[in-house]
C-alpha positions in Angstrom: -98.7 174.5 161.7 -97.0 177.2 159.4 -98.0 180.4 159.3 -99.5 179.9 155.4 -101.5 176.8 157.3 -102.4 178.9 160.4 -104.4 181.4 158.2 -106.2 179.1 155.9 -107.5 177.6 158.9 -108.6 180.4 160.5 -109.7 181.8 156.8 -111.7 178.4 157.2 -112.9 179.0 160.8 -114.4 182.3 159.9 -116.0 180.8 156.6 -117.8 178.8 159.1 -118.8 181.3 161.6 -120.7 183.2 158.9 -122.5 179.9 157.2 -123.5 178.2 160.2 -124.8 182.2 161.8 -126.6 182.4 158.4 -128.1 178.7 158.1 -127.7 177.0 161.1 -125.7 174.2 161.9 -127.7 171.5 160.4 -128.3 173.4 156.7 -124.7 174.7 156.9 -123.1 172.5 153.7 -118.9 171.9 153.9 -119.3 173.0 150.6 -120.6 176.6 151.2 -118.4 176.8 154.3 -115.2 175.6 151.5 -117.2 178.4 149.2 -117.4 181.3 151.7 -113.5 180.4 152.9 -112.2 180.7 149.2 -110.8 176.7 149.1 -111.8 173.7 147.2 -114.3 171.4 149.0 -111.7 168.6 149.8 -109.3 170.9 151.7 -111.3 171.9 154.4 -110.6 167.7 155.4 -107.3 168.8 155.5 -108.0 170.7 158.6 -111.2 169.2 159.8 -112.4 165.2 160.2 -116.2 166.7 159.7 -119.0 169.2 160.3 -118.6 168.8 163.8 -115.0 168.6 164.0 -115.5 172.4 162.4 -117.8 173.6 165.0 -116.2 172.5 167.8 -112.8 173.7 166.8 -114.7 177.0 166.1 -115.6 176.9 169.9 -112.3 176.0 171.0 -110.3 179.0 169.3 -113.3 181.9 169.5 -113.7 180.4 172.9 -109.8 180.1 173.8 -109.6 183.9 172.5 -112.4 185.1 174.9 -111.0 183.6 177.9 -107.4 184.3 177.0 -109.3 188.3 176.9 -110.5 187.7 180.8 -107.4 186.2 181.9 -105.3 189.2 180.5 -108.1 191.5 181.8 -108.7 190.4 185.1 -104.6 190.3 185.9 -105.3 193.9 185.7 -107.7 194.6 188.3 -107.8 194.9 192.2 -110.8 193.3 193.4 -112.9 190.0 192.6 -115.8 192.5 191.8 -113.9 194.5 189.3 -112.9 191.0 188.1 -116.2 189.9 187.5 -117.2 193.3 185.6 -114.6 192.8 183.7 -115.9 189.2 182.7 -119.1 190.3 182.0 -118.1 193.5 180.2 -115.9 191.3 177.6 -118.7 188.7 177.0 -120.9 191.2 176.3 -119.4 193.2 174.1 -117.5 190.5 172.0 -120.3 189.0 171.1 -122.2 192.3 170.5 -119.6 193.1 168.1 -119.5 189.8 166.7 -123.1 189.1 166.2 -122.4 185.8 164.0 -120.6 184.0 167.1 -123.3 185.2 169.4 -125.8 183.6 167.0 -123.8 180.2 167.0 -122.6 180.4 170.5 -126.5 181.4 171.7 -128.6 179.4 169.3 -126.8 176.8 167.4 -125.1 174.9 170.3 -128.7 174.3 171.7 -129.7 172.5 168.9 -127.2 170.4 168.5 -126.2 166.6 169.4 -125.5 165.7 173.0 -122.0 164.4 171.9 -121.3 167.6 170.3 -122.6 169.7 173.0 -120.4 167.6 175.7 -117.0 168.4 173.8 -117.8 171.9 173.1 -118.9 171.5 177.0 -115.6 170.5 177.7 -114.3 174.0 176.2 -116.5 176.0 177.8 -115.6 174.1 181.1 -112.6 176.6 181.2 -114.5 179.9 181.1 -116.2 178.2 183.8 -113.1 177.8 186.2 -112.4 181.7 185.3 -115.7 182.7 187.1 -115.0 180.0 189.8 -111.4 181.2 190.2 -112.7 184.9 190.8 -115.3 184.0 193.1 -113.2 182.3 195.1 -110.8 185.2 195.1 -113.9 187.3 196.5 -114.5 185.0 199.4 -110.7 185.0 200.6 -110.9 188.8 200.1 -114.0 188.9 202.6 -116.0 190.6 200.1 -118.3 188.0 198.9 -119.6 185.6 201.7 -117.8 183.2 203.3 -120.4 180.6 203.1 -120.7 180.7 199.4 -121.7 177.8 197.3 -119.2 178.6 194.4 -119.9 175.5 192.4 -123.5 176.8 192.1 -122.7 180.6 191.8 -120.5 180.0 188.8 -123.2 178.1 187.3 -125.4 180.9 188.3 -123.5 183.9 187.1 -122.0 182.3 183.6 -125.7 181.4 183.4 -127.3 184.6 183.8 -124.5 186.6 181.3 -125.9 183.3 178.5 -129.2 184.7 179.3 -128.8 188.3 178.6 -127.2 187.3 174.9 -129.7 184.8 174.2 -132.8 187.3 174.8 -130.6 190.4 173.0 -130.6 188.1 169.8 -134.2 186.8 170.0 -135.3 190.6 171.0 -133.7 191.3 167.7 -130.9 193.4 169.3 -132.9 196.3 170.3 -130.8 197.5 172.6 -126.8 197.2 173.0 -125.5 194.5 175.3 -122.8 196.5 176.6 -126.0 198.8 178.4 -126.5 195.4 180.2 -123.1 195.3 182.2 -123.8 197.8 185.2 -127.2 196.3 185.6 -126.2 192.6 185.5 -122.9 192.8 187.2 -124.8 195.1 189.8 -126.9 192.3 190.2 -124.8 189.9 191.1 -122.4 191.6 193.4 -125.4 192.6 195.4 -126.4 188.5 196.0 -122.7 188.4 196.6 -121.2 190.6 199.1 -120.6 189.6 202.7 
């Protein structure tokens, strides 16, 4: 894609983000998405089969963005528990500051169709292998225990940091998420730890 093709598309993606936060998924129209982006309706097919073709190349990219941000993160730190504060620390505070994809990452995905939720699935499916990866790094360190059930855990722990967002959103955002991190991550290096 060309650089001029690259930023319509995101100019697109972005467009979306802020319809579907504002309406929801279902009541977001192509054509206020095509409005909101600042193209005619019929060009946003030029990127995009459909409506769901949007969304989950919305995932996809805010996703792919997020975990590139662990990945780069995480190559930084020393131990699996730094590791995992670092995961948690960049969920929480890139959807804090990006309340619109917290509102279609938290709410909008639930309500949606099972064949839409099992491809965007399939993006978060490497997020998922991040947590699993660090985990794993834990045990071989002898810091988290040996006997580990590390399928579950990452479950558990991506799982937990879904929860925190979900209930920040539907609390109204009372309080900042990034006031979460200690607590949460404290919580699960203490289930952890050999």
């Amino acid at each position: 894609m060309t650089s001029r093709k690259k930023e319509k598309y995101h100019f697109i993606l972005d467009a979306a983000l802020k319809v579907i936060a504002e309406n929801g998924y279902h009541n977001a129209q192509v054509s206020r998405i095509a409005k909101e982006a600042g193209v005619a309706d019929g060009t946003i097919y030029l990127y995009f089969k459909n409506k769901e073709d949007i969304l989950i190349s919305l995932f996809r990219d805010r996703l792919g963005d997020l975990v590139q941000l662990f990945h780069d993160s995480i190559q930084e730190t020393d131990s699996a528990d730094e590791a995992l504060r670092k995961i948690c620390e960049i969920h929480f505070t890139q959807l804090e500051t990006n309340v619109n994809l917290a509102y279609v990452t938290q709410i909008e995905l639930r309500q949606s169709s099972i064949e839409l939720r099992k491809a965007i699935g399939e993006v978060v499916k490497t997020y998922i292998e991040l947590i699993e990866k660090v985990l794993r790094q834990g045990i071989d360190a002898g810091l988290f225990h040996a006997d580990l059930d590390v399928k579950l855990t990452r479950l558990l722990v991506f799982g937990a940091m879904d929860e925190v967002v979900t209930s920040w959103l539907i609390s109204g955002r009372k309080y900042t998420l990034a006031s979460q991190v200690d607590k949460t991550v404290d919580f699960f290096i203490r289930g952890l730890k050999a």
